[in-house]
C-alpha positions in Angstrom: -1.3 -5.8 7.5 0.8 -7.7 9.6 2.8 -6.2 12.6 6.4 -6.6 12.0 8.8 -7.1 15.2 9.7 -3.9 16.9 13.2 -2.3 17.5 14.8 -4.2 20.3 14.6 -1.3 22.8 11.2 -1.5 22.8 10.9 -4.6 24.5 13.2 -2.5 27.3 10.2 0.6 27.0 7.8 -2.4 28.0 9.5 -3.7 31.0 9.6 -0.1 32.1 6.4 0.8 31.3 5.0 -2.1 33.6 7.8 -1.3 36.1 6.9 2.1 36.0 3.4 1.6 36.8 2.1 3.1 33.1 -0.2 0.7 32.3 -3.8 0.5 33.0 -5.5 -2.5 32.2 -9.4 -2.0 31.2 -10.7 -4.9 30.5 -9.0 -8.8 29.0 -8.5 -6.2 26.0 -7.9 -3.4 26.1 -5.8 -1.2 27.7 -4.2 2.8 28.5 -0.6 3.1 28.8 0.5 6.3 29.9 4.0 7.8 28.0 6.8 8.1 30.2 6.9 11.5 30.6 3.2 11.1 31.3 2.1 13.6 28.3 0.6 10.8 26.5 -1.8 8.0 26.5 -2.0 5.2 24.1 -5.3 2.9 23.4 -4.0 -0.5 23.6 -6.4 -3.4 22.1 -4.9 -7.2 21.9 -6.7 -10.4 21.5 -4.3 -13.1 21.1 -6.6 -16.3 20.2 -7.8 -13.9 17.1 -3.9 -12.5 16.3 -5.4 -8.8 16.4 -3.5 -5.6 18.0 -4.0 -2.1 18.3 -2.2 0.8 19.5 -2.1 4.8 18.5 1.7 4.3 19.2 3.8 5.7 16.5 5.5 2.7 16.0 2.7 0.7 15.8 0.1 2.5 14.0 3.1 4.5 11.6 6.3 2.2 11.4 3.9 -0.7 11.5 6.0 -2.7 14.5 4.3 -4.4 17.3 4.8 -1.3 19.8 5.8 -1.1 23.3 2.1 -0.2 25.0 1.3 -3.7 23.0 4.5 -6.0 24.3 3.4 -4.5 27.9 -0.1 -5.4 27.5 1.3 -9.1 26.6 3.8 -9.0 29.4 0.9 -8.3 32.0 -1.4 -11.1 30.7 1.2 -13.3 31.0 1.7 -14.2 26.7 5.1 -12.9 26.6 8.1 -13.3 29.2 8.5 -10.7 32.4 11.5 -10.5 34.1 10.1 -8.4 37.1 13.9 -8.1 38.3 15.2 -6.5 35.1 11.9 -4.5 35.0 12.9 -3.0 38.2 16.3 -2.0 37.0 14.9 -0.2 34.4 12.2 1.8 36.4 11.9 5.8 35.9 14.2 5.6 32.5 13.1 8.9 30.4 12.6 6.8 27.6 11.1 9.5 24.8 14.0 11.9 26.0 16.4 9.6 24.9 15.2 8.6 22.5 15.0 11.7 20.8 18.4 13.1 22.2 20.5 10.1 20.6 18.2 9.4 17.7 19.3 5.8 17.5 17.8 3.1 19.2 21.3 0.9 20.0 23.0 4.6 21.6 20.0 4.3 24.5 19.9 0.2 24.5 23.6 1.0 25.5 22.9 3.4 27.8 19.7 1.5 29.3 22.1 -1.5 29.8 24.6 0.9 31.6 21.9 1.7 33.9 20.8 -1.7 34.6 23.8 -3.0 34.8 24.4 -0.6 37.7 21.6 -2.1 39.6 23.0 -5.5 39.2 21.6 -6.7 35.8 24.4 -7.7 33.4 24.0 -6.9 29.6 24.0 -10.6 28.7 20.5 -11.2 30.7 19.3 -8.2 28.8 20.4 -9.5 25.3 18.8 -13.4 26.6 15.3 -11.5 27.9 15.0 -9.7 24.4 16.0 -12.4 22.2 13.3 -14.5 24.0 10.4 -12.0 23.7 11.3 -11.6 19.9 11.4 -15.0 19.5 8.1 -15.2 21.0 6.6 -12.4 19.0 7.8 -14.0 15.6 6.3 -17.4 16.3 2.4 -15.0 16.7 1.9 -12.7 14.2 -0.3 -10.1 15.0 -2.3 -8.2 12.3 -3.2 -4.5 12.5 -6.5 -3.9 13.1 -8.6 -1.1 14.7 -10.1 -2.4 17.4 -14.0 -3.1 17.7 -16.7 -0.3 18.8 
């Protein structure tokens, strides 16, 4: 099965995932990403040349998107865009919390925008940055697969 893109926020989870510190690179792949309320820890397995990904994410392994421990993994090893600046304005966001307060994903980009925005990040750069990593993501489709041994 083929990973279908992921919700725009969750290119914004990434950025603050890797701003945040959350991820914990293993080896060229394979990762742990830590939740951002630090109760979790996903299994993050990507090879790029073969078009394989893996994560125990929700959205990945039950809505069947390319989730956000994945899009950071890609971020750190360089295969999709970074924008450390707007990563920075997005650092210790309580992603699941609001996430699960608003229950729709535009309600928090709105309010994650609001928040960048006071730290000097306008919502047009925001919109540009996640337009380019979806563009990215639909020109490499990644299938689902569980990841070897």
């Amino acid at each position: 099965m083929y990973l279908s893109k992921p919700p725009r926020i969750k290119i914004l989870e990434a950025l603050g995932a890797v701003s945040d510190g959350r991820i914990h690179v293993i080896d060229e792949h394979r990762a742990r990403v830590v939740s951002s309320e630090g109760d979790k820890e996903y299994d993050v397995y990507v090879d790029w040349e073969q078009g394989i990904a893996y994560s125990n994410d929700n959205g990945t392994k039950f809505r069947g998107y390319v989730g956000y421990p994945i899009i950071a993994m890609l971020m750190l090893q360089g295969r999709l865009p970074f924008d450390k600046r707007l990563a920075d304005s997005l650092k210790g966001i309580p992603w699941k919390k609001l996430n699960e307060k608003y229950k729709k994903y535009w309600i928090v980009e709105k309010i994650v925008k609001n928040i960048a925005s006071k730290k000097g990040v306008k919502p047009e750069e925001i919109d540009a940055f996640i337009n380019m990593v979806m563009n990215k993501l639909a020109k490499r489709k990644l299938r689902l697969v569980e990841p070897p041994g």
